[in-house]
N, C-alpha and C positions, 0 to 999 in steps of 0.2 A: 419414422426415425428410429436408428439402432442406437444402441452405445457407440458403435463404431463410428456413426456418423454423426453424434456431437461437435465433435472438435470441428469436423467443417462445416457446421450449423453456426459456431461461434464465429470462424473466422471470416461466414459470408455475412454474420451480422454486423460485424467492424466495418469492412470494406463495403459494405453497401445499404449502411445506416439500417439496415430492417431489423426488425424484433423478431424474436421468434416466441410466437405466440404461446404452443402448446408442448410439455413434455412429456412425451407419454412415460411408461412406468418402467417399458424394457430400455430406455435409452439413458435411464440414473447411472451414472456412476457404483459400483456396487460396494466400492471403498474409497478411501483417501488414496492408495496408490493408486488407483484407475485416475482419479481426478487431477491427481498432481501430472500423471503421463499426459493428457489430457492437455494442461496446462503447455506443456512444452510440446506439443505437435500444434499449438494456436498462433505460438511466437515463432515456428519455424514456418506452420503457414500463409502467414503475412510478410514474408520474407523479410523479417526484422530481426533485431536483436535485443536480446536485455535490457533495458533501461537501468531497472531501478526493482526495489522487491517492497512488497506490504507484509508485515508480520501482524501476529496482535495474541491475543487471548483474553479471557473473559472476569479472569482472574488472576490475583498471584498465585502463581502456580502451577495456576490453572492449564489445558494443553491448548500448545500454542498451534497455527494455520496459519501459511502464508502461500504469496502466490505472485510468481515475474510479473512485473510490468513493460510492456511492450517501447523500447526506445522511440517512438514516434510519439507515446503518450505523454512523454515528460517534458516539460517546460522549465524555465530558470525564470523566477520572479525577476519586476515583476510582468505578469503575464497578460495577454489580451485572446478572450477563447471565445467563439461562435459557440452561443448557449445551443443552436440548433446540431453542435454536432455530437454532443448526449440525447441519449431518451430520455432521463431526468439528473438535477444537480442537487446533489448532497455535499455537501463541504465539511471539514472537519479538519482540526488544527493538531499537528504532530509535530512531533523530535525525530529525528530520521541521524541515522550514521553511514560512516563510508571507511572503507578499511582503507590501509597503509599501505599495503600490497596483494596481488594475489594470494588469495589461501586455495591450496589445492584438495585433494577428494587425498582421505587417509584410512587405512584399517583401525588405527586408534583413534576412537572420540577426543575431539577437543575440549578441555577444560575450561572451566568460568572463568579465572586469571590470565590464562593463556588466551583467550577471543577476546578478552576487554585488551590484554596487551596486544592486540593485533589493530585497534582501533586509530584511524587519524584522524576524526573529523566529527564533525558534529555540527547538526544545522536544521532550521526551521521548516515543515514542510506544508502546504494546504493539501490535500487527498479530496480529488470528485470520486464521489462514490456514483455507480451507474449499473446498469443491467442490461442485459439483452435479452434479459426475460420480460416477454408483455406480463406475466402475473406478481412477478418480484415484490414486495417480501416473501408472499407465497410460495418460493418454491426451496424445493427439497437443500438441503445447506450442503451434500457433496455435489449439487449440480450448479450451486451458487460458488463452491470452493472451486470444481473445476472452468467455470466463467470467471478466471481473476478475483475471486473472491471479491466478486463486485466492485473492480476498481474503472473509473471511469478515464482515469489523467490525475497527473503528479505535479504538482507546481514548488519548486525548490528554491527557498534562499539561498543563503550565501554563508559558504561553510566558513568553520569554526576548528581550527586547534584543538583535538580532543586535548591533547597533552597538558596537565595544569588544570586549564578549564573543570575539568570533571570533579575534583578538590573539591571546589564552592558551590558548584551547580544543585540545586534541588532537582532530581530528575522525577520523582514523587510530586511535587506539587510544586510546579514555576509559576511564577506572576507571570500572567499571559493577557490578551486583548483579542479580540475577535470582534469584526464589525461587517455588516452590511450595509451599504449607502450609508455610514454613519449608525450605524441601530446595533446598538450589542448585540452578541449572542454567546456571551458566555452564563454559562449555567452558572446557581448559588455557589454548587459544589463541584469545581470542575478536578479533574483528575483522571489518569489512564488505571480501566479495568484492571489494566494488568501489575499495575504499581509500578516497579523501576523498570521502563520497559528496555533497557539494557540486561535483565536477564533473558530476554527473548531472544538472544544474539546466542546466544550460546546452540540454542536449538536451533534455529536459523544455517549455523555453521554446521553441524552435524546433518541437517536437515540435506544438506547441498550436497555434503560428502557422500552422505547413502545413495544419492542418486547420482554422483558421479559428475557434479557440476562445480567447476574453479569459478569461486568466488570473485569476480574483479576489481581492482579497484575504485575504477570510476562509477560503480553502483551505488546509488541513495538508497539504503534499505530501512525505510517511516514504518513508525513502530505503533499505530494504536493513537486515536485521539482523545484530547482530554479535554475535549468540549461535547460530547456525542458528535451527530448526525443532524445539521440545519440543511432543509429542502431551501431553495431556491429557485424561484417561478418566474424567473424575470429577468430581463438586463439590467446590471449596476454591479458595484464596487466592491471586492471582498478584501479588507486589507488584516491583517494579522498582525501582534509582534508577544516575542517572548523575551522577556527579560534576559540577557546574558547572552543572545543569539539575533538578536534583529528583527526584521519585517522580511513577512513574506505577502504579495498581491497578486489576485489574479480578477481582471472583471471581463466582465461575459456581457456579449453584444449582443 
């Protein structure tokens, strides 16, 4: 396997459930632009379109990574999902937003007042995290960046009025719920790495511009969970809610 032949390593692992076992070392990514091009020869080889986008980072601050989700992956809670059509389920509880309108690709970067003004919507998301690497955690993180940054499927509530709403919202630390068959899984300390994950929008929209990609508006772009990463080994029930925003479910057969 080359670099070149990544992106259709990934896109025969979608279409025909296989793993790909082994990377060897000349087939890494050798940057984040290889990985992000990468990214979009996946979604154009599946002959899909955008769904929806994952942002995140590690920190406030911190530099942010994100990466399309394939319109076939995304679901509207709530959802009913064949656990067998992951390699494994990871879940994780998010805020996700969706613009007002098209924002197009510019020579001037867009400003933090200017992308939060461009915002309509706001809404609850569950994110399966998944891989098409047999070694996963294990492998290199530009070849995990250019595999969807490890997104398995998207399950979406039901938007929200940014307008107003964002006032009172804690987007730091919401009263949130997280359950499996009834079994919590909310951590002591829950919270997104990245703190107000509305500053990830900002670079998200600059992000799109540099490579020449019109933002849509029917895109859910889920920003970073604030419960980690629960595996899930099993059939049964994952239901969600966040205060100010609703329930989001998806259970796996």
């Amino acid at each position: 396997m080359t670099r070149n032949d990544l992106a259709q390593y990934l896109i025969d692992a979608r279409r025909e459930h296989r793993v790909i076992d082994a990377l060897p070392a000349e087939a890494l990514p050798p940057d984040a632009a290889t990985a992000y091009a990468i990214q979009q020869k996946v979604i154009a080889g599946l002959g899909t379109t955008t769904g929806a986008w994952k942002i995140g980072a590690r920190s406030p601050g911190g530099e942010a990574a994100g990466a399309p989700i394939p319109a076939t992956a995304v679901y509207e809670s709530p959802a009913r999902l064949e656990r067998g059509m992951f390699f494994r389920v990871l879940i994780e509880l998010e805020i996700a937003f969706r613009f007002g309108h098209a924002i197009a690709p510019r020579s001037e970067a867009y400003a933090r007042d200017e992308v939060l003004s461009l915002l309509g919507a706001v809404l609850p998301t569950i994110e399966i995290v998944d891989s098409r690497f047999g070694g996963w955690p294990n492998v290199a993180p530009l070849a995990q960046l250019a595999d969807a940054q490890n997104n398995g499927a998207l399950v979406t509530g039901h938007p929200v009025s940014y307008s107003g709403f964002a006032r009172t919202f804690d987007f730091v630390a919401p009263e949130l719920e997280l359950s499996f068959d009834g079994r919590s899984l909310v951590p002591e300390a829950p919270g997104n790495p990245a703190g107000d994950p509305r500053e990830l929008l900002v670079w998200f929209v600059n992000h799109c511009a540099a490579m020449g990609i019109t933002i849509e508006p029917g895109w859910t772009v889920t920003t970073g969970s604030y419960v980690g990463a629960h595996r899930i080994e099993g059939p049964g029930a994952v239901h969600a809610h966040i205060d100010g925003l609703g329930d989001v479910e998806v259970s796996f057969l």
